[in-house]
Structure formats: C-alpha cells, structure tokens
mmCIF file as gemmi writes it, N, C-alpha and C atoms, coordinates in Angstrom:
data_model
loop_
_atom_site.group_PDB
_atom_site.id
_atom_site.type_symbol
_atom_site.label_atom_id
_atom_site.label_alt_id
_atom_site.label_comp_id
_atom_site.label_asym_id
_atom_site.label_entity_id
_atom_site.label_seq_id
_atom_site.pdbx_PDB_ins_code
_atom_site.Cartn_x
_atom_site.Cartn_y
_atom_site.Cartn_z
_atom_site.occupancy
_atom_site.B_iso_or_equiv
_atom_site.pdbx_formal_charge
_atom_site.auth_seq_id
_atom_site.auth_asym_id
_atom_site.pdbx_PDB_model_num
ATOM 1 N N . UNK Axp A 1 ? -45.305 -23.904 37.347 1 0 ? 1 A 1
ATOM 2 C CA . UNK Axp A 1 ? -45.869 -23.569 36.076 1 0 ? 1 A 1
ATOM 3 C C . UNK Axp A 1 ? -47.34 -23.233 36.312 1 0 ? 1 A 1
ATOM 4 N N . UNK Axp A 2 ? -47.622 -22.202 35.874 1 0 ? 2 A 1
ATOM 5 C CA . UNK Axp A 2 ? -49.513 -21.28 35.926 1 0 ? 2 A 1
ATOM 6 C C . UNK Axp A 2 ? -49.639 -21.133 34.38 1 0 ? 2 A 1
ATOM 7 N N . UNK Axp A 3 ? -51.046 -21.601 34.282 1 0 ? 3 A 1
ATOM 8 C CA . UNK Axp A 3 ? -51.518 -21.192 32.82 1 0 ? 3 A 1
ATOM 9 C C . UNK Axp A 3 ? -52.562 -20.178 33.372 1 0 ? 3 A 1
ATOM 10 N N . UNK Axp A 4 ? -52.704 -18.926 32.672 1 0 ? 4 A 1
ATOM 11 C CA . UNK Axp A 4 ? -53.934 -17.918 32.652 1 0 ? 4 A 1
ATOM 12 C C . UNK Axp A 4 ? -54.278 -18.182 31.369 1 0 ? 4 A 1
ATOM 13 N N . UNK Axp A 5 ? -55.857 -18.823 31.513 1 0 ? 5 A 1
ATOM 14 C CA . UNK Axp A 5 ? -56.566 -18.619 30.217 1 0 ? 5 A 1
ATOM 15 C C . UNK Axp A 5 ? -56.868 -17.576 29.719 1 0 ? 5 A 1
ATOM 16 N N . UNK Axp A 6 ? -57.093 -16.486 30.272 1 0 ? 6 A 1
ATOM 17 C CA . UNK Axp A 6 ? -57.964 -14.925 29.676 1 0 ? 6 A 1
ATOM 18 C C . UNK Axp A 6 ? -56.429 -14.565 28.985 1 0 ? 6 A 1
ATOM 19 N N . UNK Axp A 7 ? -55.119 -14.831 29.187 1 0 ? 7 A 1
ATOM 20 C CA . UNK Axp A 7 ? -54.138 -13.895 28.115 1 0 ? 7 A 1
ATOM 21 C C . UNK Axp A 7 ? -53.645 -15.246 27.421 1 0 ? 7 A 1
ATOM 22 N N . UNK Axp A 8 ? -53.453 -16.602 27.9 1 0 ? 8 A 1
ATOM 23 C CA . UNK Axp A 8 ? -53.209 -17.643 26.732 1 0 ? 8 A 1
ATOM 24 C C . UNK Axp A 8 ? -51.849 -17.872 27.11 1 0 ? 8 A 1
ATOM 25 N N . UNK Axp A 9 ? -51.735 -17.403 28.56 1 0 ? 9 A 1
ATOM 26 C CA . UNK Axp A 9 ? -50.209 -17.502 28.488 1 0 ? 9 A 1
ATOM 27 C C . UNK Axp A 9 ? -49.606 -18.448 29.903 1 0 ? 9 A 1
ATOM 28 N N . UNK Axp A 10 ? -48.355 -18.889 30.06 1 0 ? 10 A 1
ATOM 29 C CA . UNK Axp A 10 ? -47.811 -19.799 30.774 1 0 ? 10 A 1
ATOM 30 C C . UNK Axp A 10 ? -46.709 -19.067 31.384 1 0 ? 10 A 1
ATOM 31 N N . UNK Axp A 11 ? -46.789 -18.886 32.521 1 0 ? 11 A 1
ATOM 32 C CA . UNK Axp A 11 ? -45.543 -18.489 33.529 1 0 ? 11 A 1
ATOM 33 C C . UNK Axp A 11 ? -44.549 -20.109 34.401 1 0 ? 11 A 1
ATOM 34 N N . UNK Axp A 12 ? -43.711 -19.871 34.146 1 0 ? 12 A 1
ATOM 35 C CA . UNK Axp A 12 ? -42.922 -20.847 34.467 1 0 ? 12 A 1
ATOM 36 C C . UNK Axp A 12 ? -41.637 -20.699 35.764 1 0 ? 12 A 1
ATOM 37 N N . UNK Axp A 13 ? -41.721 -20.896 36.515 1 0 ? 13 A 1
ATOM 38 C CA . UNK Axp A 13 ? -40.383 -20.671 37.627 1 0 ? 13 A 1
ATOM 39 C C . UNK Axp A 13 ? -39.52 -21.583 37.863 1 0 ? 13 A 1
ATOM 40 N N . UNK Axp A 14 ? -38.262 -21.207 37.476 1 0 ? 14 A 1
ATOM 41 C CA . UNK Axp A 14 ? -37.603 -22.592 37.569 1 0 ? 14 A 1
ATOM 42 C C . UNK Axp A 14 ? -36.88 -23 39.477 1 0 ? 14 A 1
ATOM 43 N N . UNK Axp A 15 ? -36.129 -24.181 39.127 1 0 ? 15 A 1
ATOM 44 C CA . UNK Axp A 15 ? -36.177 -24.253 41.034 1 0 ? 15 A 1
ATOM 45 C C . UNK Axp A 15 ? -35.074 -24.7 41.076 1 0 ? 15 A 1
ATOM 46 N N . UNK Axp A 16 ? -34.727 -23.09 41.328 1 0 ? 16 A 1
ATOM 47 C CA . UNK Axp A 16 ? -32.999 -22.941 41.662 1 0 ? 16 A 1
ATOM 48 C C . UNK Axp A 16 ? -32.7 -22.736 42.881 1 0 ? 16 A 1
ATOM 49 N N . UNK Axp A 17 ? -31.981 -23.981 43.689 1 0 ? 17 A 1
ATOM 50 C CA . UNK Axp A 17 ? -31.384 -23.53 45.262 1 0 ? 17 A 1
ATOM 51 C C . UNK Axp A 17 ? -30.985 -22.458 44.91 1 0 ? 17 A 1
ATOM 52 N N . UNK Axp A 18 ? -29.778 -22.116 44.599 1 0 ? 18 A 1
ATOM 53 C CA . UNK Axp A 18 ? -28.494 -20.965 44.452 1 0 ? 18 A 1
ATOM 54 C C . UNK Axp A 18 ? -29.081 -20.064 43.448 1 0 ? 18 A 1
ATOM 55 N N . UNK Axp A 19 ? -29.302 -18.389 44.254 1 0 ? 19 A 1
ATOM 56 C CA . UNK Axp A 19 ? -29.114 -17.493 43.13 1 0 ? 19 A 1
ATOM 57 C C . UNK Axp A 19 ? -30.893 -16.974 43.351 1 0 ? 19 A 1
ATOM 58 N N . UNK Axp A 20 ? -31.366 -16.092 42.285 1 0 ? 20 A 1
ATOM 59 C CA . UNK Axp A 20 ? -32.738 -15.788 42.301 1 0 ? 20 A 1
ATOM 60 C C . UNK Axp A 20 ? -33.748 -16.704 41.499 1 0 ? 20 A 1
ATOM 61 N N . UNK Axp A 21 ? -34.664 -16.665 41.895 1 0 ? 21 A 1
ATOM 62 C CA . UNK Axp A 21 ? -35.493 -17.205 41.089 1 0 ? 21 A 1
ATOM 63 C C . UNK Axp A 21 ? -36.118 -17.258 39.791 1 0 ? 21 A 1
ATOM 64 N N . UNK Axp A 22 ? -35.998 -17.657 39.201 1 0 ? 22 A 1
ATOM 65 C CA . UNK Axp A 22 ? -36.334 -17.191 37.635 1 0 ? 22 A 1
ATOM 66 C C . UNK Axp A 22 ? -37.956 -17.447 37.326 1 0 ? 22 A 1
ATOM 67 N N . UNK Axp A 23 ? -38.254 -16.114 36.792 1 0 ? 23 A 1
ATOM 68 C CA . UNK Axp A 23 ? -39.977 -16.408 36.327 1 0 ? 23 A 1
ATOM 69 C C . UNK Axp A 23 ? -39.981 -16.312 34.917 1 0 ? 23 A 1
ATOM 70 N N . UNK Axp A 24 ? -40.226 -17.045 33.721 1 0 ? 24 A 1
ATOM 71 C CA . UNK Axp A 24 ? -40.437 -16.637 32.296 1 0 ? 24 A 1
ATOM 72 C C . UNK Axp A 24 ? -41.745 -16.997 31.763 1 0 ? 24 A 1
ATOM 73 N N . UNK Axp A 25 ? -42.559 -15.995 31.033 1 0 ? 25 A 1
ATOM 74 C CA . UNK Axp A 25 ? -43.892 -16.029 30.312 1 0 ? 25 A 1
ATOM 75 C C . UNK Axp A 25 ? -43.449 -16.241 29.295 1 0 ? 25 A 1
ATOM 76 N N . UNK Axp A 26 ? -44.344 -17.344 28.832 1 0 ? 26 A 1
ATOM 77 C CA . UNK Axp A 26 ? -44.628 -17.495 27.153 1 0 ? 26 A 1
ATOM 78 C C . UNK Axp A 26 ? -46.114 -17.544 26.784 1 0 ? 26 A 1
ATOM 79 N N . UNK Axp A 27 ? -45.939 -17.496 25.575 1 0 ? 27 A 1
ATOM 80 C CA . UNK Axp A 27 ? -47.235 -17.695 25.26 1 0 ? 27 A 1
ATOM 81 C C . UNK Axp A 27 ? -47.775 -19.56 25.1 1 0 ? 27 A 1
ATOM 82 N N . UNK Axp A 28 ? -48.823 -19.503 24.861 1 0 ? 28 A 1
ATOM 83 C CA . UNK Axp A 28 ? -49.453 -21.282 25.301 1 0 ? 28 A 1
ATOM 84 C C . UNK Axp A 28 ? -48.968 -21.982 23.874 1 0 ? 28 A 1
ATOM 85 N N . UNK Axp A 29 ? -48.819 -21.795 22.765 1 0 ? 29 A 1
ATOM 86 C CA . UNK Axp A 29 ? -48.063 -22.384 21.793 1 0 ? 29 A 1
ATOM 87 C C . UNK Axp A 29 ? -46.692 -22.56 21.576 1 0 ? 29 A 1
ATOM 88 N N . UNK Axp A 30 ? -45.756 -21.262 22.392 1 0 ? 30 A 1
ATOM 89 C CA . UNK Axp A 30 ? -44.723 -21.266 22.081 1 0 ? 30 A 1
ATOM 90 C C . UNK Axp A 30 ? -43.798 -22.135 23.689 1 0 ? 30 A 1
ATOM 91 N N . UNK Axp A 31 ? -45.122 -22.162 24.396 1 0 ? 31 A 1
ATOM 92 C CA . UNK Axp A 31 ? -44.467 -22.991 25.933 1 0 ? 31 A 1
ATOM 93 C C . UNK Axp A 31 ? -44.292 -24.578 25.045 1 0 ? 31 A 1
ATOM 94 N N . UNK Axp A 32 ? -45.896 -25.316 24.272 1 0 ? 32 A 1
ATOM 95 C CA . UNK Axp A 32 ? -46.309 -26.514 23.757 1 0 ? 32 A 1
ATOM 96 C C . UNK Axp A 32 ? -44.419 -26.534 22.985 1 0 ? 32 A 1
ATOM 97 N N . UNK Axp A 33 ? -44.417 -25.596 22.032 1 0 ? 33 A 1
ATOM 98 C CA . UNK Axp A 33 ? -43.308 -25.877 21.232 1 0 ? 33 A 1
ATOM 99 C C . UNK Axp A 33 ? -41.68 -26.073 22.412 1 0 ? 33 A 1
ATOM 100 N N . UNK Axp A 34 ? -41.136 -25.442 23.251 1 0 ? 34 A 1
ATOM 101 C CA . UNK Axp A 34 ? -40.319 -25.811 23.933 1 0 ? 34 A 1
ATOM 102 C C . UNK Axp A 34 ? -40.376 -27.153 24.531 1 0 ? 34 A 1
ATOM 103 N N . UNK Axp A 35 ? -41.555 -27.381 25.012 1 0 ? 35 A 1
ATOM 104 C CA . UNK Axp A 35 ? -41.902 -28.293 25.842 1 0 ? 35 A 1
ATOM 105 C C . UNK Axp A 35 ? -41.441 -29.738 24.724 1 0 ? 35 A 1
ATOM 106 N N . UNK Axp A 36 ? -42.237 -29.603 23.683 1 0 ? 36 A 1
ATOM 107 C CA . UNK Axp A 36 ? -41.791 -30.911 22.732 1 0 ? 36 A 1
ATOM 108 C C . UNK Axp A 36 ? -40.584 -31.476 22.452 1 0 ? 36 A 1
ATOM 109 N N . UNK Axp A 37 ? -39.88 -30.287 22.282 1 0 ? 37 A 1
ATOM 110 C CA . UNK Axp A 37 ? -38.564 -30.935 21.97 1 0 ? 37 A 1
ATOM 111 C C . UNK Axp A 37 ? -37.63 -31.526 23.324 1 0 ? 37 A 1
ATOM 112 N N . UNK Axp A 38 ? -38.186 -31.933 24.146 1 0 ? 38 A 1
ATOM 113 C CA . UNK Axp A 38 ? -37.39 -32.642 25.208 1 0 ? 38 A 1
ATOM 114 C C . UNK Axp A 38 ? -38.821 -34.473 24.562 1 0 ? 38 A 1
ATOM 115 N N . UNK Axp A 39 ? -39.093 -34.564 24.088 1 0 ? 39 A 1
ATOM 116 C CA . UNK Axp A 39 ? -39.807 -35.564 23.816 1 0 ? 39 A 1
ATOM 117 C C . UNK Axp A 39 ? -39.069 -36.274 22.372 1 0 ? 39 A 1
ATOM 118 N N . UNK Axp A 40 ? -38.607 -37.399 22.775 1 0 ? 40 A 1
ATOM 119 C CA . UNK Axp A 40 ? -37.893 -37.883 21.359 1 0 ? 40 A 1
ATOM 120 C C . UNK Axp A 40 ? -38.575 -38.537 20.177 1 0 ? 40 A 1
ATOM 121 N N . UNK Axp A 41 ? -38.199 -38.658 19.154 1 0 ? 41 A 1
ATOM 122 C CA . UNK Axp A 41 ? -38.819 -39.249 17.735 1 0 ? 41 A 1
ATOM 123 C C . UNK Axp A 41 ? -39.33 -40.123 18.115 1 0 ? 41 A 1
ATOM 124 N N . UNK Axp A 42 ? -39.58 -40.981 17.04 1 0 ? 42 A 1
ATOM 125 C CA . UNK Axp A 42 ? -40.142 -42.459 17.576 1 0 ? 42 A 1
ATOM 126 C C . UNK Axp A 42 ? -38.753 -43.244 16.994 1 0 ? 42 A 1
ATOM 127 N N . UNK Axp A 43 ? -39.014 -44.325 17.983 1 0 ? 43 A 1
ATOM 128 C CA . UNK Axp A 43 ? -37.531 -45.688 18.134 1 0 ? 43 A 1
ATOM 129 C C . UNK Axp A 43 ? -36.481 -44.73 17.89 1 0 ? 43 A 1
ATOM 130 N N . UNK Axp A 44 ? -36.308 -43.648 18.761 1 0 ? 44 A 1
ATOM 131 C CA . UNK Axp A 44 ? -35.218 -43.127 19.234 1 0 ? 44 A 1
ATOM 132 C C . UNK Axp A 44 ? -35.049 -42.964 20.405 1 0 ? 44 A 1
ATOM 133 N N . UNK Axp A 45 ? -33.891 -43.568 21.391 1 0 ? 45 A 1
ATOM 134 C CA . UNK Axp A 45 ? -33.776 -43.049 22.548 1 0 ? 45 A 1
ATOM 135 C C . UNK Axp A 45 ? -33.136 -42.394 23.92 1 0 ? 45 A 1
ATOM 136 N N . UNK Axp A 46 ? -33.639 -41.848 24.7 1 0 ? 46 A 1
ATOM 137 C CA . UNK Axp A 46 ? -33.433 -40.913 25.204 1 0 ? 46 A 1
ATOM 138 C C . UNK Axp A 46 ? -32.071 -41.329 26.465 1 0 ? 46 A 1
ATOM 139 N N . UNK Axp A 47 ? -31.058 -40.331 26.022 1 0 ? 47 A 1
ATOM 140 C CA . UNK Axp A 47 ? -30.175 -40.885 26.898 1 0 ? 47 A 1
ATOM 141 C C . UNK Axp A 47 ? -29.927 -40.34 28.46 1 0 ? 47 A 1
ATOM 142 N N . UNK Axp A 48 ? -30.049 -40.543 28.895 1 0 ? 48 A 1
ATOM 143 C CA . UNK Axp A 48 ? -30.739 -40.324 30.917 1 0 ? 48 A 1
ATOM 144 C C . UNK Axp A 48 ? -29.538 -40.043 31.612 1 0 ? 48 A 1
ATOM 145 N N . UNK Axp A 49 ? -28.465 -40.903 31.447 1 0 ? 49 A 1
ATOM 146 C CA . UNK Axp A 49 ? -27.097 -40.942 32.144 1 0 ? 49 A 1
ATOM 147 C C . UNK Axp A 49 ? -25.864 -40.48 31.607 1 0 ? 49 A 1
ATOM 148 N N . UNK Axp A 50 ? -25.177 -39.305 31.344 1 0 ? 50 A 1
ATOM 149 C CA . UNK Axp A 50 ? -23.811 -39.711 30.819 1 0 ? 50 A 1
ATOM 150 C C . UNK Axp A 50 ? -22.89 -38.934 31.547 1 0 ? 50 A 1
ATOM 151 N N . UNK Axp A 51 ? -21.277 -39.431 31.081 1 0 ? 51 A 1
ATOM 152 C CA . UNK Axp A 51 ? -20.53 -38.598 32.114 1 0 ? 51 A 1
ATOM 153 C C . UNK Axp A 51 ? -20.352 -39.823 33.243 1 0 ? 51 A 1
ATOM 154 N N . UNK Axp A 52 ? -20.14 -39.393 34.493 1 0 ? 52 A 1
ATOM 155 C CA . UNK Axp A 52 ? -19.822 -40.394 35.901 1 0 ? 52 A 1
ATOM 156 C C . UNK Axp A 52 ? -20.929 -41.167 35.646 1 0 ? 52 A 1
ATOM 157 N N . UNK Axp A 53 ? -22.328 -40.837 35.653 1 0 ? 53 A 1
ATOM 158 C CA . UNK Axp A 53 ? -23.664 -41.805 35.74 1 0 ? 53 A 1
ATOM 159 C C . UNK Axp A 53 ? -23.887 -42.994 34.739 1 0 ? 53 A 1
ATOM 160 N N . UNK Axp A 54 ? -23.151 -42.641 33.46 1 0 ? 54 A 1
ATOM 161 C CA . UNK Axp A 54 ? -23.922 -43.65 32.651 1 0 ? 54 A 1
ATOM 162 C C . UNK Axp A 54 ? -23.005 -44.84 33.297 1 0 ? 54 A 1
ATOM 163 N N . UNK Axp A 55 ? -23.736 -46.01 32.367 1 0 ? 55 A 1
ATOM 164 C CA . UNK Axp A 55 ? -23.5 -47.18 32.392 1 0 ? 55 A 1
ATOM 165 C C . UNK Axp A 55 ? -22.319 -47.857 31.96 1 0 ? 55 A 1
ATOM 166 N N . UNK Axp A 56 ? -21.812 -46.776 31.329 1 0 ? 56 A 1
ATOM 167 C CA . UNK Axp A 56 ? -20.186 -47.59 30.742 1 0 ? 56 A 1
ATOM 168 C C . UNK Axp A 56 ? -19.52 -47.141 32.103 1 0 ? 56 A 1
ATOM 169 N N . UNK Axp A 57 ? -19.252 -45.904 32.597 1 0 ? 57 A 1
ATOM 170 C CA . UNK Axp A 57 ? -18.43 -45.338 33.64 1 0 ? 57 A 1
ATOM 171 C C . UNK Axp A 57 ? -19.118 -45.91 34.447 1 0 ? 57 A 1
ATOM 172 N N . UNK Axp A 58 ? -19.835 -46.598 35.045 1 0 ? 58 A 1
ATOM 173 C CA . UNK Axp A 58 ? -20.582 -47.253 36.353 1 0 ? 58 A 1
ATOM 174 C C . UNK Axp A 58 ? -19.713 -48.42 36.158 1 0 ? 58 A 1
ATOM 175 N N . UNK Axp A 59 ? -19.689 -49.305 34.935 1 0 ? 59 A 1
ATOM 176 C CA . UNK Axp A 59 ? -19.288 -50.885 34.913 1 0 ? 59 A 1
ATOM 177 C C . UNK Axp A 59 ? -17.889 -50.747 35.158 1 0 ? 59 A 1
ATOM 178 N N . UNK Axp A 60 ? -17.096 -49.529 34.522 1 0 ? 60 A 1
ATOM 179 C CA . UNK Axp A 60 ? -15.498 -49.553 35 1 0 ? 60 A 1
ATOM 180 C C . UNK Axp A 60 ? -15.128 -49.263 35.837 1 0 ? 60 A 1
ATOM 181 N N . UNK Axp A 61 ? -16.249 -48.485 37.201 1 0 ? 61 A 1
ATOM 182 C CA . UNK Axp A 61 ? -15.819 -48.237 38.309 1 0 ? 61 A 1
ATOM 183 C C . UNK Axp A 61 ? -16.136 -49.786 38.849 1 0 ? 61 A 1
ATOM 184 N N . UNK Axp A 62 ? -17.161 -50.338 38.7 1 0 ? 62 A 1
ATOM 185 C CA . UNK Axp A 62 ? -17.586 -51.507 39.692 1 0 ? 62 A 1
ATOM 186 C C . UNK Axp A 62 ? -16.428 -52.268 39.759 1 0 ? 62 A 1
ATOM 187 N N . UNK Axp A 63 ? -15.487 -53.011 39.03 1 0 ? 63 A 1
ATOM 188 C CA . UNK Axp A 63 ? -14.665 -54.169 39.277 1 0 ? 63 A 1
ATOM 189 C C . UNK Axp A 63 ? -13.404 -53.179 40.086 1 0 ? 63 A 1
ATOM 190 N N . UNK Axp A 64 ? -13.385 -52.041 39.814 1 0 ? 64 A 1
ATOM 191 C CA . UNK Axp A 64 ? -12.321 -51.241 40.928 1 0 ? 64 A 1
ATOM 192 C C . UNK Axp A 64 ? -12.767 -51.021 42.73 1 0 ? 64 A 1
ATOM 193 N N . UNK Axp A 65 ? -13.923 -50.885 42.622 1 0 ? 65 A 1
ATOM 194 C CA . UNK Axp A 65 ? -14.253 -50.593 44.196 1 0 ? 65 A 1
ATOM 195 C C . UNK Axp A 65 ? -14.741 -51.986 44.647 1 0 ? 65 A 1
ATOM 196 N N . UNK Axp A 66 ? -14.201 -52.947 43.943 1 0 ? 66 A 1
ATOM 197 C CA . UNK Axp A 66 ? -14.829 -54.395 44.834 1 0 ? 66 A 1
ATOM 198 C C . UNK Axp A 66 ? -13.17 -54.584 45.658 1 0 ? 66 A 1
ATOM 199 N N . UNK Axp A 67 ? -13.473 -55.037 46.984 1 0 ? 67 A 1
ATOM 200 C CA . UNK Axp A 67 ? -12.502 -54.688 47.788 1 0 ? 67 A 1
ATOM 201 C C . UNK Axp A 67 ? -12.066 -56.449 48.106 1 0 ? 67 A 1
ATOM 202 N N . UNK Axp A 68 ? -10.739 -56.379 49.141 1 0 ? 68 A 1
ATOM 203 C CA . UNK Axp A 68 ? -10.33 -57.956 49.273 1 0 ? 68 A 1
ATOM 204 C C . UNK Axp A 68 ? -11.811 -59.04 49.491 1 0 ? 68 A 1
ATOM 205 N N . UNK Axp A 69 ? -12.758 -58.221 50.622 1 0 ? 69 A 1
ATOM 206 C CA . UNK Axp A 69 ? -13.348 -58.867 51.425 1 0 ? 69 A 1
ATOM 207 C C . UNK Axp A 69 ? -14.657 -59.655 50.164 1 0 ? 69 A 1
ATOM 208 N N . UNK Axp A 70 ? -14.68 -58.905 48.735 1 0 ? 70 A 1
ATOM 209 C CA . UNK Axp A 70 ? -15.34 -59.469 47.559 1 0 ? 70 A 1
ATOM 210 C C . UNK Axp A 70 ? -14.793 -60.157 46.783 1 0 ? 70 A 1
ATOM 211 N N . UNK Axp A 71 ? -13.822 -60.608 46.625 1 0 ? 71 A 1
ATOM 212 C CA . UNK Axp A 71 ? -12.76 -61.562 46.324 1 0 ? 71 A 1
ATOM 213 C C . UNK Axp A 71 ? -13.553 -63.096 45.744 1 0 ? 71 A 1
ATOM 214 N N . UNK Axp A 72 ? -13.013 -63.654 44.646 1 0 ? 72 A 1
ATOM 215 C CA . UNK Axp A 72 ? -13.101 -64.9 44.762 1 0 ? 72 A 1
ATOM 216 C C . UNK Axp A 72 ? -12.517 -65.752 45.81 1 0 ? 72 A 1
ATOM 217 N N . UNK Axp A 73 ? -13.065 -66.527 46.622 1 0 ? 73 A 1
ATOM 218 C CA . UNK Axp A 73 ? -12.145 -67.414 47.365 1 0 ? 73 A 1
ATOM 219 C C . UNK Axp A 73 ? -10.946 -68.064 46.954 1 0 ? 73 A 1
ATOM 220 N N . UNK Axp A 74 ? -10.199 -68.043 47.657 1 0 ? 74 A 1
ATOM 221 C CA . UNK Axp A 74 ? -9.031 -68.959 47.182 1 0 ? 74 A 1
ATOM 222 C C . UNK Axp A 74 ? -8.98 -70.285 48.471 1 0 ? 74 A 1
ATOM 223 N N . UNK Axp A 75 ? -9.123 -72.104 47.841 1 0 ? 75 A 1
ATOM 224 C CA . UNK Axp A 75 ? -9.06 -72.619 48.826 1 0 ? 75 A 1
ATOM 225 C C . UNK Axp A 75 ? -7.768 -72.672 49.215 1 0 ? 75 A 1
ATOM 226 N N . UNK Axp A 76 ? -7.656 -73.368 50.94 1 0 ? 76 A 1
ATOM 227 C CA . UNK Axp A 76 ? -6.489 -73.508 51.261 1 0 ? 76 A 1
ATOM 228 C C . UNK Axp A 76 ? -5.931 -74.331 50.942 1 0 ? 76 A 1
ATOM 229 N N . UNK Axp A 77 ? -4.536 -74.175 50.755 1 0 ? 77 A 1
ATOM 230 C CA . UNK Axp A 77 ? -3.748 -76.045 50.405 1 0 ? 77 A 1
ATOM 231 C C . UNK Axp A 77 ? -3.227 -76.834 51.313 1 0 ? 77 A 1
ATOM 232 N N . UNK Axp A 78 ? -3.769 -76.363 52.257 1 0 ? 78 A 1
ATOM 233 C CA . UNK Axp A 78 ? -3.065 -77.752 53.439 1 0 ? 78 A 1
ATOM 234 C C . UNK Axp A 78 ? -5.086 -78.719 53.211 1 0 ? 78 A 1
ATOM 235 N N . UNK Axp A 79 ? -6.048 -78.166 53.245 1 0 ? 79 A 1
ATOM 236 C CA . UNK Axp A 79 ? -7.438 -78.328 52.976 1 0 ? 79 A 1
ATOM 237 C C . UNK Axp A 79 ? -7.258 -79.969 51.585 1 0 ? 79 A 1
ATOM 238 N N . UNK Axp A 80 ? -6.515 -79.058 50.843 1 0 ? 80 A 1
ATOM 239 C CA . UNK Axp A 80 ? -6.264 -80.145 49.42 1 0 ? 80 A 1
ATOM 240 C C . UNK Axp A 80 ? -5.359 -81.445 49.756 1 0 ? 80 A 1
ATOM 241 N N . UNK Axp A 81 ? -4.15 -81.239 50.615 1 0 ? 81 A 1
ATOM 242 C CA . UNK Axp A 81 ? -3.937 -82.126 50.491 1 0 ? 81 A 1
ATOM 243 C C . UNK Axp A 81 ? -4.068 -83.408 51.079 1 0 ? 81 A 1
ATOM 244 N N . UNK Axp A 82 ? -5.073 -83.149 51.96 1 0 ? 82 A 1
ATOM 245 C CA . UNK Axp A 82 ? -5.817 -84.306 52.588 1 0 ? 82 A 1
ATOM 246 C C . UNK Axp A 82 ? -6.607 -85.607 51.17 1 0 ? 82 A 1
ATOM 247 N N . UNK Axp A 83 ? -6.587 -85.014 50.268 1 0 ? 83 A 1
ATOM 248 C CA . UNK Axp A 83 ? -7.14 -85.731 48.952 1 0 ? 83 A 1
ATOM 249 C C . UNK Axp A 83 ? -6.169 -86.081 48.289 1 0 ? 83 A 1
ATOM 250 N N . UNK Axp A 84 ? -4.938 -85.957 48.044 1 0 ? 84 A 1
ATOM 251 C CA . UNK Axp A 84 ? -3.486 -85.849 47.412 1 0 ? 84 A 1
ATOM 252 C C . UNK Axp A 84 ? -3.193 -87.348 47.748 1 0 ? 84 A 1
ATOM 253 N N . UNK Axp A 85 ? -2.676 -88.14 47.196 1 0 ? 85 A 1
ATOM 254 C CA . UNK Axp A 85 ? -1.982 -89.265 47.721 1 0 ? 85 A 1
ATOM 255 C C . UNK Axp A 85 ? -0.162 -89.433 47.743 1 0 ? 85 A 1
C-alpha cells in the first residue's frame, strides 16, 4: 500500500502467490471507507475462525484423534486383587 499526497490517492497490491498481481487506486476517502468496514461495531465480535478452524469443529475433532496411547488408564486386576479378601 503507497499513499501519494500531491493526487490524494492510495495504490494498493494485493499478495497473490498464484496468478498476476493486482494493483487498485482509490482515492484517500474512499480507501478510509473500505478499510472501515473490516472494523466491527462496538461489543460486537469479530469472528476469526470458521469452517475446519473454528472452535466447535476443533473440539469435535479433538476427542477423535486422541489415540489408544491417550487413553484413560485402566488398572490391572490381578494388581486389585492383592486387596480382595
């Protein structure tokens, strides 16, 4: 992102591995106005993760990829019945 003060305006390139590069000019009010609306209300908030990332799909994968070796123990019972009468 370049601001030129003498025309008031903002060139922007976005950063794309794949494909060409994109350059777009705006002007310095109408960049301010795009720019805002990625900024949320107040005590509203912004959701970061969804899809595979969020936090619900994270917690239902976790108890699936815990494997034998994460296991609760199970004791042995020949162990117990040394206490058994």
């Amino acid at each position: 992102m370049t601001y030129d003060p003498q025309t008031g305006t903002v060139q922007y390139r976005s950063k794309k591995k794949k494909g060409p590069e994109v350059i777009e000019t705006f002007s310095a009010l109408d960049w301010l106005a795009r720019l805002s609306t990625h900024i949320p209300d107040k005590w509203e908030q912004m959701v970061r993760y969804y899809g595979w990332y969020s936090n619900r799909q994270r917690g239902k994968r976790k108890p699936a990829q815990k494997g034998p070796a994460e296991s609760v123990p199970v004791p042995d019972p020949e162990s117990e019945s040394d206490f058994k009468n």
